[in-house]
C-alpha positions, 0 to 999 in steps of 0.5 A: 869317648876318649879322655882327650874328647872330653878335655875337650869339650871341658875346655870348649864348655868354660871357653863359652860362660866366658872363662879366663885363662883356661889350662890344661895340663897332661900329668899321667905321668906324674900321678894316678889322680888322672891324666889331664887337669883343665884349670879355669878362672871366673871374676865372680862366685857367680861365674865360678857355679855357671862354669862348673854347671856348663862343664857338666852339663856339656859332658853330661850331653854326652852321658860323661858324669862325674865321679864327684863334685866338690866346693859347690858350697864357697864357690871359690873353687868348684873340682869336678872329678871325671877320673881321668880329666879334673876340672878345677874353676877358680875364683881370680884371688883364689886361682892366684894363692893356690897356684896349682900350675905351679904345684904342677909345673912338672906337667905337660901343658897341652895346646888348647888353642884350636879349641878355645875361641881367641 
């Protein structure tokens, strides 16, 4: 399975719990770290958890799992690590202060339109 198949049904696994302002950027270019990040915001800690359990799942379905998994714990910010695509779920506030897109600003942002339901 290619990196971007499995952008893709990240995307598609947030788009159906009802995820907000789903992201993708592409910045191989810009680290080692992976290719893609997928940025997503819930309203709750609840959503947060939900979000990241159908991204894993989803790509689980696929035999895809995950080189790690961190902040199920606050559930702010769920990062689920696929080596090649990162998945960040963030809490609304918390997406807000950390502002990852713009730490990233340097990535390219990748059209997700075709896959996220409108």
């Amino acid at each position: 399975m290619t990196d971007r198949e499995e952008l893709e049904i990240a995307v598609k696994a947030l788009d159906s719990k009802k995820a907000k302002n789903i992201t993708a950027l592409k910045v191989d270019d810009l680290t080692i770290l992976a290719n893609y990040f997928v940025i997503a915001s819930a309203s709750s800690t609840t959503q947060v958890k939900a979000l990241a359990d159908e991204v894993e799942y989803q790509l689980g379905e696929k035999g895809v799992k995950p080189k790690g998994i961190e902040g199920y714990q606050s559930k702010e910010w769920i990062v689920l690590d696929y080596y090649d695509i990162i998945v960040h779920v963030f809490l609304e506030e918390t997406r807000d202060f950390y502002q990852l897109e713009r730490l990233w600003a340097d990535g390219t942002p990748v059209d997700i339109s075709g896959i996220v339901k409108d």
